[in-house]
NUKELO-956628 format. One record per atom (N, C-alpha, C, O, CB): residue in three letters; residue number from 1; atom name; y, x, z. Coordinates in pm, whole numbers, plus 50000, padded with zeros to 5 digits. Glycine has a CB too. Example, Ala and Ser with C-alpha at 12.3 -4.5 7.8 and 13.67 -1.06 7.14 Angstrom:
BEGIN
 marro nugu zase     Y     X     Z
   ALA    1    N 49431 51319 50780
   ALA    1   CA 49550 51230 50780
   ALA    1    C 49670 51320 50780
   ALA    1    O 49668 51424 50846
   ALA    1   CB 49553 51131 50905
   SER    2    N 49775 51285 50708
   SER    2   CA 49894 51367 50714
   SER    2    C 50003 51290 50787
   SER    2    O 50114 51341 50804
   SER    2   CB 49940 51408 50572
//
This chain:
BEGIN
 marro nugu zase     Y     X     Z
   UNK    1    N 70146 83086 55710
   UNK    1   CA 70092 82955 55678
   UNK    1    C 69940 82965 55680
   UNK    1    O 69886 83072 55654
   UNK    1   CB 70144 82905 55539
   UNK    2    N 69873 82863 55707
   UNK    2   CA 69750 82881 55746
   UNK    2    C 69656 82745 55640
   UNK    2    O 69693 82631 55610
   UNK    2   CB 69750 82868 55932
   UNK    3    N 69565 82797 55617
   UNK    3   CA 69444 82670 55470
   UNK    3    C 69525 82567 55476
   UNK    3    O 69596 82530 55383
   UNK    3   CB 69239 82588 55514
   UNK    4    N 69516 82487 55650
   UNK    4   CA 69495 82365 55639
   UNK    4    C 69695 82378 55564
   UNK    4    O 69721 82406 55447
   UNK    4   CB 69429 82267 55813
   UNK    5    N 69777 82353 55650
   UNK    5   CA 69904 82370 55617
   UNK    5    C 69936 82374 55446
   UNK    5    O 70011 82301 55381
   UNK    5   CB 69942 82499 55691
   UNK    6    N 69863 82471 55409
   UNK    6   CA 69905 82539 55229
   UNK    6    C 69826 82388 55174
   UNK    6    O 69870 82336 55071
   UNK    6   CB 69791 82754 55151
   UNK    7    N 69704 82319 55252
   UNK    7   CA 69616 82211 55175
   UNK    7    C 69740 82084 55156
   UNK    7    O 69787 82048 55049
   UNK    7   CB 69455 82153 55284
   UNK    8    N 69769 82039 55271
   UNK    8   CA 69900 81962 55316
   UNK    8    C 70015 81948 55236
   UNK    8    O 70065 81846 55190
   UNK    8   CB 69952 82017 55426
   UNK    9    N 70057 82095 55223
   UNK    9   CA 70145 82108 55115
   UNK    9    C 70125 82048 54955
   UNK    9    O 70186 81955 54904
   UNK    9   CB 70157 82241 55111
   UNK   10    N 70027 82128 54898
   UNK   10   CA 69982 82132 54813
   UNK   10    C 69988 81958 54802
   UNK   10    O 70082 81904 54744
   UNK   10   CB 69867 82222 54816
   UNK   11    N 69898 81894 54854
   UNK   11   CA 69852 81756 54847
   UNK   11    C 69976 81718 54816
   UNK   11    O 70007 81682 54702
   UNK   11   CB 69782 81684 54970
   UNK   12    N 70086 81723 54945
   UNK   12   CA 70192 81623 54943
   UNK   12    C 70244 81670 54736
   UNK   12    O 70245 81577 54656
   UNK   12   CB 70344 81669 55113
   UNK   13    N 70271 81778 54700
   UNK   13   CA 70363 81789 54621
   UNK   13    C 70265 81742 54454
   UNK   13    O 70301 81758 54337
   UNK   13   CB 70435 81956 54647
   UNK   14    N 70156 81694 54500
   UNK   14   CA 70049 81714 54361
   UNK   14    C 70050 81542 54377
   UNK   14    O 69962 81473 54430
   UNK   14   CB 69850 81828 54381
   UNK   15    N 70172 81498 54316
   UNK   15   CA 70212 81358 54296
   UNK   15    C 70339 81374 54207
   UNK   15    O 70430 81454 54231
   UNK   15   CB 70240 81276 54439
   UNK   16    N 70336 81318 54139
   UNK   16   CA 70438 81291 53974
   UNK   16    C 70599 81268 54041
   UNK   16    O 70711 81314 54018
   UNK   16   CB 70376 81092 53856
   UNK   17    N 70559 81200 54105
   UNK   17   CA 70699 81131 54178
   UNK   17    C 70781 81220 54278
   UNK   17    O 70898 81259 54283
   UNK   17   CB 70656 80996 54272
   UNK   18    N 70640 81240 54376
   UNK   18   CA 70689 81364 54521
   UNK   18    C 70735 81497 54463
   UNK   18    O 70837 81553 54504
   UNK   18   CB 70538 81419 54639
   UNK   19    N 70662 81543 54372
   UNK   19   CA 70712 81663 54287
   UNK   19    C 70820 81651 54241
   UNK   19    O 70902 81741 54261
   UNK   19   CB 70644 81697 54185
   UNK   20    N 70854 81540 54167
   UNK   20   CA 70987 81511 54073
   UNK   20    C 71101 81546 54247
   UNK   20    O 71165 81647 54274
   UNK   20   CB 70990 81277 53971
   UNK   21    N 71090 81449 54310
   UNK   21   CA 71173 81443 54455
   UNK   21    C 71198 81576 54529
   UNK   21    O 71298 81594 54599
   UNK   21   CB 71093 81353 54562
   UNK   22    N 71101 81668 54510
   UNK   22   CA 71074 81800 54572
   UNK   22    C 71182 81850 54486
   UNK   22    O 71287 81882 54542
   UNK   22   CB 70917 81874 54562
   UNK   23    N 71172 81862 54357
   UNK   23   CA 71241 81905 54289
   UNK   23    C 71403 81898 54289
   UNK   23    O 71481 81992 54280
   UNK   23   CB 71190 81868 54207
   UNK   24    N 71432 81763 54302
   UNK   24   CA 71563 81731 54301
   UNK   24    C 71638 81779 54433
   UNK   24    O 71757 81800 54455
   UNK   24   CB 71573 81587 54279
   UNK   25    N 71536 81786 54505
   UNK   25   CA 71613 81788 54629
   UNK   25    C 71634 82002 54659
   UNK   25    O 71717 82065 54724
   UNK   25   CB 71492 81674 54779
   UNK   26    N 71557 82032 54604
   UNK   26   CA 71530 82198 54539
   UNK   26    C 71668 82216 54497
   UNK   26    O 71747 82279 54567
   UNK   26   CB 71406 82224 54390
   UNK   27    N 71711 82152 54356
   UNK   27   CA 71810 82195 54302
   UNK   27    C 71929 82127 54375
   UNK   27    O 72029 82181 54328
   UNK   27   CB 71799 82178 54162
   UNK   28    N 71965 82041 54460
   UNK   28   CA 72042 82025 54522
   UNK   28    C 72116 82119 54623
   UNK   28    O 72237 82117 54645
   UNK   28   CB 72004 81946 54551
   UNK   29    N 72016 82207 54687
   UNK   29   CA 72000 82273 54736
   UNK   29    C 72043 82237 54905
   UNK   29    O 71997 82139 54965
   UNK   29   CB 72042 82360 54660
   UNK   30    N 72137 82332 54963
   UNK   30   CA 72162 82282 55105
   UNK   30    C 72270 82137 55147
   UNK   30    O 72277 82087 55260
   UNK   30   CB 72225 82414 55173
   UNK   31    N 72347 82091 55020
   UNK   31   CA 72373 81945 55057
   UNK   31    C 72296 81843 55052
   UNK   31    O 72324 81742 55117
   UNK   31   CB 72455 81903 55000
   UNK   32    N 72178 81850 54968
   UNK   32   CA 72090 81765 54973
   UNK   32    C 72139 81658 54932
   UNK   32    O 72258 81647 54901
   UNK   32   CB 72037 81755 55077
   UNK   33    N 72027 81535 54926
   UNK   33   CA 72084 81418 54896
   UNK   33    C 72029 81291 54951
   UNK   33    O 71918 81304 55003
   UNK   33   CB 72085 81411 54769
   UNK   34    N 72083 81169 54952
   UNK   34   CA 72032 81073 55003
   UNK   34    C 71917 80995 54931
   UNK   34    O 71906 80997 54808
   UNK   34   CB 72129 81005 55031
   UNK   35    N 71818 80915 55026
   UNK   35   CA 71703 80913 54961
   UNK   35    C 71738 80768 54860
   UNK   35    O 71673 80744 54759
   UNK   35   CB 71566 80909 55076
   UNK   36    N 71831 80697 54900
   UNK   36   CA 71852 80620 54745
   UNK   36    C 71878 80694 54646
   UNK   36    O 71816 80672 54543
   UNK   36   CB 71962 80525 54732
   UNK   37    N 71950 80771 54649
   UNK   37   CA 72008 80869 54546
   UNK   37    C 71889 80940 54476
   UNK   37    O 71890 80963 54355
   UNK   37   CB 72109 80982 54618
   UNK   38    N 71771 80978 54569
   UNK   38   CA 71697 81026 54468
   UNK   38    C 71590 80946 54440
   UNK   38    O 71496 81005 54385
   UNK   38   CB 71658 81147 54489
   UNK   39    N 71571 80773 54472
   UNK   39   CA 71523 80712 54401
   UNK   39    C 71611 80637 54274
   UNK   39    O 71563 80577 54177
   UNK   39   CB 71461 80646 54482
   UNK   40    N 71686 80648 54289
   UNK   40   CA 71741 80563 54149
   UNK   40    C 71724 80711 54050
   UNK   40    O 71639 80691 53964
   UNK   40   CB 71951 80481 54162
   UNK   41    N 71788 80860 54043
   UNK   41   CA 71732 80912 53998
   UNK   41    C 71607 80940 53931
   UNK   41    O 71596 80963 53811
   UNK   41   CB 71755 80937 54039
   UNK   42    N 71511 80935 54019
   UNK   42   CA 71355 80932 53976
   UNK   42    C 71312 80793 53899
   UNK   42    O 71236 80789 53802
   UNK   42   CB 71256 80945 54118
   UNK   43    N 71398 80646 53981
   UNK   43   CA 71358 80547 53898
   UNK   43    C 71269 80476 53916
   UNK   43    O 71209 80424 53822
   UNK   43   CB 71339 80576 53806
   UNK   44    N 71239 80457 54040
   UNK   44   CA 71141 80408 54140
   UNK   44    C 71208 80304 54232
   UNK   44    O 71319 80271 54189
   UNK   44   CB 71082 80528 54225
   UNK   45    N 71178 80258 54321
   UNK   45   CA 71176 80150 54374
   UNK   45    C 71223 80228 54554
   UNK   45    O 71142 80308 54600
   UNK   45   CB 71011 80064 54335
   UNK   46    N 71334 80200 54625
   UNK   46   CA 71363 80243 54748
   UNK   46    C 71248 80266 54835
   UNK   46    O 71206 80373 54878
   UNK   46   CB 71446 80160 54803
   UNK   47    N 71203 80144 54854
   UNK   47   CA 71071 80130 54998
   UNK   47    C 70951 80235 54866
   UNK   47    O 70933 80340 54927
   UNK   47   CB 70985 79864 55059
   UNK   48    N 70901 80241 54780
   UNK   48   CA 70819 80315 54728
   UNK   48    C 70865 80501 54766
   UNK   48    O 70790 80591 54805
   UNK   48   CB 70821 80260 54569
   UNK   49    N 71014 80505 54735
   UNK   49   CA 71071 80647 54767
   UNK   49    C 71039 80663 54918
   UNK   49    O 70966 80762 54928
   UNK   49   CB 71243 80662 54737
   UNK   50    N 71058 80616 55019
   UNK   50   CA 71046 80650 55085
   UNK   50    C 70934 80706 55190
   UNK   50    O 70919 80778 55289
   UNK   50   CB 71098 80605 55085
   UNK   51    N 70861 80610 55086
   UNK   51   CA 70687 80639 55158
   UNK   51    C 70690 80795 55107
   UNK   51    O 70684 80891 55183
   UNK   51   CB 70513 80521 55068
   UNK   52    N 70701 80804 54967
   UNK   52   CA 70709 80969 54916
   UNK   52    C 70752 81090 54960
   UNK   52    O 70696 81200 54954
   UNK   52   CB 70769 80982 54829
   UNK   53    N 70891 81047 55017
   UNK   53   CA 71011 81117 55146
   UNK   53    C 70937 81169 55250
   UNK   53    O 70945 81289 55274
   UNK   53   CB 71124 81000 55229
   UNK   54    N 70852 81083 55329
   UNK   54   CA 70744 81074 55451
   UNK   54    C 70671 81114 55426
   UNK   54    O 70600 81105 55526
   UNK   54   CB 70696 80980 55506
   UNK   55    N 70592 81188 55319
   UNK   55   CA 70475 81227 55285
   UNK   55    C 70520 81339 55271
   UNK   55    O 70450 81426 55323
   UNK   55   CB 70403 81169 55186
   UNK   56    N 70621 81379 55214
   UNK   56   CA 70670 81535 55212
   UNK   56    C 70697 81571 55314
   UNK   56    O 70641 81674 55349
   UNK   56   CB 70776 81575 55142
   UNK   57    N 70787 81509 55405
   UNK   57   CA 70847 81554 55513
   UNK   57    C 70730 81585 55603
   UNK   57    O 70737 81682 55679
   UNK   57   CB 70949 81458 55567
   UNK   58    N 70610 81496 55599
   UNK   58   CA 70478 81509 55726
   UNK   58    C 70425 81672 55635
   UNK   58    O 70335 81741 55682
   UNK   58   CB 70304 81320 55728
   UNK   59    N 70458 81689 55576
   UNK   59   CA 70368 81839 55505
   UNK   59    C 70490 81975 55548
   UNK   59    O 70477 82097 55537
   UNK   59   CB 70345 81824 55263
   UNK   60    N 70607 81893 55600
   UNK   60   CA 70739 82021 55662
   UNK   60    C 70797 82057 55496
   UNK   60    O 70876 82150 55483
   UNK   60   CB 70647 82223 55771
   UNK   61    N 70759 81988 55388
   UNK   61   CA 70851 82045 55278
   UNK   61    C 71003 82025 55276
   UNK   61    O 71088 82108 55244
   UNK   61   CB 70807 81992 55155
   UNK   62    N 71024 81856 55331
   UNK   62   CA 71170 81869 55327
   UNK   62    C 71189 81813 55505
   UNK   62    O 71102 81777 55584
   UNK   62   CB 71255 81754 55180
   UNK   63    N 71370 81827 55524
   UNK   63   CA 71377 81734 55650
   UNK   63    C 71508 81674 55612
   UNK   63    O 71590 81697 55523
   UNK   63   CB 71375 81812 55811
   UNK   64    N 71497 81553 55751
   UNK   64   CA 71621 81454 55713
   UNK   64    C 71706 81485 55814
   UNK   64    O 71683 81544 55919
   UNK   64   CB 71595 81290 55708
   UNK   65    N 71839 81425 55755
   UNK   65   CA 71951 81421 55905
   UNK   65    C 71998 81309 55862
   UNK   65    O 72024 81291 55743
   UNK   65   CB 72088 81548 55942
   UNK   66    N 72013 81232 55945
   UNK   66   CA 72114 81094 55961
   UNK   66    C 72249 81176 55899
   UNK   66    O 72284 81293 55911
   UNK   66   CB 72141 81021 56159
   UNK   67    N 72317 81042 55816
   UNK   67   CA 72468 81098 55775
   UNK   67    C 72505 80906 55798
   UNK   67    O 72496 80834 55699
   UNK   67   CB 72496 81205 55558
   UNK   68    N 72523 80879 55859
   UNK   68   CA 72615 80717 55883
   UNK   68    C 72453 80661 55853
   UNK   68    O 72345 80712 55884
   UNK   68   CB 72792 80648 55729
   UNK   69    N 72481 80549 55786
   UNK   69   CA 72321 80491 55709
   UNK   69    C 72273 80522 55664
   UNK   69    O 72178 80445 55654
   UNK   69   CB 72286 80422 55645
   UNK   70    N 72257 80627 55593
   UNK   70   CA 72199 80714 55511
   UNK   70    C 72123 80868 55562
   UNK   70    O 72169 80953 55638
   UNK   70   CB 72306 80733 55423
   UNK   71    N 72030 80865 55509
   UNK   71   CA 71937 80979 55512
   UNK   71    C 71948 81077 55400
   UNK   71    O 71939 81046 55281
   UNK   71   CB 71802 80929 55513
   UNK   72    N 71975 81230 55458
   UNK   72   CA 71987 81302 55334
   UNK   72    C 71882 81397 55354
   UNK   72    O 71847 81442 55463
   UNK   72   CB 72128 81366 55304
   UNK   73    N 71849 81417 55277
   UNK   73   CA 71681 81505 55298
   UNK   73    C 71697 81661 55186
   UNK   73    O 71742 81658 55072
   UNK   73   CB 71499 81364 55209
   UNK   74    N 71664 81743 55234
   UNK   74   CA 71668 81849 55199
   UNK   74    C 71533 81968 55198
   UNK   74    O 71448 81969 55287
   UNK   74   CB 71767 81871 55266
   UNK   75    N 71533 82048 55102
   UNK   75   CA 71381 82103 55146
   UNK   75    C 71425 82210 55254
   UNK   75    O 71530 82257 55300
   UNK   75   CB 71280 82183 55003
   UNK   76    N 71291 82224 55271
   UNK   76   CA 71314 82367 55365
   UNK   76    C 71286 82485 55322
   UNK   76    O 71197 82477 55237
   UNK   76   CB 71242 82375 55482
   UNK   77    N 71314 82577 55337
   UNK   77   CA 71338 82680 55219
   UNK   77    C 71230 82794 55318
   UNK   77    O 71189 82885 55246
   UNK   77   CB 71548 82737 55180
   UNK   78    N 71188 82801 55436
   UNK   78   CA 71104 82845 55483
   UNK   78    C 70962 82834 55426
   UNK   78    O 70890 82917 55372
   UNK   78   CB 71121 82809 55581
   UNK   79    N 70943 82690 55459
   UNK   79   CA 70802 82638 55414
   UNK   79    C 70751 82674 55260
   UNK   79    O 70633 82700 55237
   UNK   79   CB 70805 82475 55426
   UNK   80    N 70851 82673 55157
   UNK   80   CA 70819 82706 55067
   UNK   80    C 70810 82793 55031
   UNK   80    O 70771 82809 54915
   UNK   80   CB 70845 82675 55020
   UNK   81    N 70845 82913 55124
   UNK   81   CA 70833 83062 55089
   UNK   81    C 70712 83092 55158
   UNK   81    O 70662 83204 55148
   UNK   81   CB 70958 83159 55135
   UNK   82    N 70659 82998 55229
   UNK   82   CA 70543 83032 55335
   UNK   82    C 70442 83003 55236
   UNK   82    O 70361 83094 55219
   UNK   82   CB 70531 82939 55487
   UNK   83    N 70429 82914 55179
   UNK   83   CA 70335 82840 55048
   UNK   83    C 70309 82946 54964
   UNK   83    O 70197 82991 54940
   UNK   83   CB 70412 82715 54951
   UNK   84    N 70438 82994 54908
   UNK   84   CA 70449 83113 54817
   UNK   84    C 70356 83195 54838
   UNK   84    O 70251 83202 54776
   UNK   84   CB 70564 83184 54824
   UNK   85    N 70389 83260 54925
   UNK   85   CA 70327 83369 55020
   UNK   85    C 70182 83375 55005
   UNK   85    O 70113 83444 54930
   UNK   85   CB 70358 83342 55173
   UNK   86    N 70146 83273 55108
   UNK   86   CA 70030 83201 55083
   UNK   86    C 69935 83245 54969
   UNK   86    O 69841 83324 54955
   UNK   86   CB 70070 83074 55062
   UNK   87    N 70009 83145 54884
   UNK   87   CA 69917 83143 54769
   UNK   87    C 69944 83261 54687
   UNK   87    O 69893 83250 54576
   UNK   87   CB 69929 83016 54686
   UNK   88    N 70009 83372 54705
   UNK   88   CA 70013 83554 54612
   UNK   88    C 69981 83636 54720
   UNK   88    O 69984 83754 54686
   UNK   88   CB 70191 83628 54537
   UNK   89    N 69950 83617 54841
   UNK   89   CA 69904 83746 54900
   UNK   89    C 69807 83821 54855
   UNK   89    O 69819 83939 54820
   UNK   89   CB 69871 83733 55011
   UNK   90    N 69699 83752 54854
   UNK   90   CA 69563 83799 54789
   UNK   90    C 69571 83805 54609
   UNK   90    O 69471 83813 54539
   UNK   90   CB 69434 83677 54842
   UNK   91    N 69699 83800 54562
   UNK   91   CA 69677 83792 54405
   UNK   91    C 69691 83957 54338
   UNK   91    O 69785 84030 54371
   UNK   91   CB 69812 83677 54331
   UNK   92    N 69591 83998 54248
   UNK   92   CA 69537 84057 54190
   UNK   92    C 69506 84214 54341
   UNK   92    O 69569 84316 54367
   UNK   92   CB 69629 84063 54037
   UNK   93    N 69396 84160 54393
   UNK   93   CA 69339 84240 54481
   UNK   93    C 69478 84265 54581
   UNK   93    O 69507 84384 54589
   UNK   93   CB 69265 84377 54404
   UNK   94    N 69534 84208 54628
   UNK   94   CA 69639 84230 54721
   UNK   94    C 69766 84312 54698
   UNK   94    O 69833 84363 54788
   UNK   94   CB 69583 84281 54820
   UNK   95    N 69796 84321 54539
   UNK   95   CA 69914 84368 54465
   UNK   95    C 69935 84282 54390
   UNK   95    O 69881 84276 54280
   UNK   95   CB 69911 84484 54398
   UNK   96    N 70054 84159 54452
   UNK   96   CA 70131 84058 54367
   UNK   96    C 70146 84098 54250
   UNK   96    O 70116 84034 54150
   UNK   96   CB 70255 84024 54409
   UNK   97    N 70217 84256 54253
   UNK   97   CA 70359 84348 54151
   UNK   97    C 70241 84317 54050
   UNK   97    O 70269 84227 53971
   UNK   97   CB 70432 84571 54186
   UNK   98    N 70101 84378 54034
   UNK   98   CA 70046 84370 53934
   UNK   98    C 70048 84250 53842
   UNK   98    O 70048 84262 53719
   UNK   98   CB 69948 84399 53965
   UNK   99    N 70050 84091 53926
   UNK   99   CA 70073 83971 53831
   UNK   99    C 70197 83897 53802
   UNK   99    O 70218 83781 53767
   UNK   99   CB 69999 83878 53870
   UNK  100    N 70308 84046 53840
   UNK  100   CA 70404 84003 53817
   UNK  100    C 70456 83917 53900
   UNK  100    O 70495 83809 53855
   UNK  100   CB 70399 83972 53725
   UNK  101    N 70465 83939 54002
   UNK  101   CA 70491 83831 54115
   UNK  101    C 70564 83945 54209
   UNK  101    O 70549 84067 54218
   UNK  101   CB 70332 83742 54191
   UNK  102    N 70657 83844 54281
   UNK  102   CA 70696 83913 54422
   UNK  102    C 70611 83915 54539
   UNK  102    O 70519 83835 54559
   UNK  102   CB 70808 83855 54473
   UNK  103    N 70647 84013 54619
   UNK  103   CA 70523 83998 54764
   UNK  103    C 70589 83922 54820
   UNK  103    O 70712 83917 54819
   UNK  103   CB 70476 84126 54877
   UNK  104    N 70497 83838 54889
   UNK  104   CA 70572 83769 55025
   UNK  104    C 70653 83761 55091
   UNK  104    O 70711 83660 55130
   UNK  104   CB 70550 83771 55096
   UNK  105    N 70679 83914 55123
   UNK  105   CA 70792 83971 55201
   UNK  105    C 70910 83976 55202
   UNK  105    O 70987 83999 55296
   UNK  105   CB 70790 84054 55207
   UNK  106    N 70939 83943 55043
   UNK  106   CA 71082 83941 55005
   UNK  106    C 71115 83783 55006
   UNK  106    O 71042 83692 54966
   UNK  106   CB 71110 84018 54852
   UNK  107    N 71258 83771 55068
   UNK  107   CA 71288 83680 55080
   UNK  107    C 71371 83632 54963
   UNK  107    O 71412 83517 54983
   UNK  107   CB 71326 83680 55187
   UNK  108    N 71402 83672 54872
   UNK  108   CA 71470 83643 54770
   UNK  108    C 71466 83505 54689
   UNK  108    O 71564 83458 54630
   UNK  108   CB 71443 83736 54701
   UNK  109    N 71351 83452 54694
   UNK  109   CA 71331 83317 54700
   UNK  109    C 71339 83199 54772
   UNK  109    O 71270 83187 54874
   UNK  109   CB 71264 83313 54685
   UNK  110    N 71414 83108 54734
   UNK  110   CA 71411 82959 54797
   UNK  110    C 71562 83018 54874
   UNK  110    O 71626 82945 54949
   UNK  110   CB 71241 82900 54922
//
């Protein structure tokens, strides 16, 4: 992952709502869910969710697949390990282990 990309990210998910959505759709995990579903959840307004949906999705956090009328959106479990990464490579002089963190490398996350 590269500044601009990790900036992108970052941006999209540093919103109350997109975070909450990131989230849900996190613990859903690979069935994911439809984007009414995770606006009545969150408690927001459809056409408002979806601008949110689009803002994540333009940053590669989640993607959609048509299921009949419905859109089910799911994160991507790449991107967020790329973010990860990202942002602990360089942590405590280039030894994650020291802040208690995993290296990059391991995929054990997401």
């Amino acid at each position: 992952m590269d500044t601009n990309n990790a900036i992108s990210a970052l941006a999209a998910l540093a919103q109350e709502h997109r975070l909450a959505a990131f989230r849900l759709l996190a613990e859903a995990g690979e069935t994911g869910m439809a984007a009414g579903d995770v606006a009545r959840k969150i408690g927001i307004p459809h056409n408002t969710m979806s601008s949110h949906l689009a803002t994540l999705s333009n940053a590669g956090l989640i993607a959609a697949t048509r299921d009949g009328r419905s859109m089910i959106y799911r994160i991507v479990p790449e991107v967020m390990r790329s973010l990860l990464g990202f942002l602990t490579d360089d942590c405590c002089h280039g030894r994650p282990e020291l802040c208690g963190l995993t290296p990059a490398t391991d995929k054990g996350c997401c």
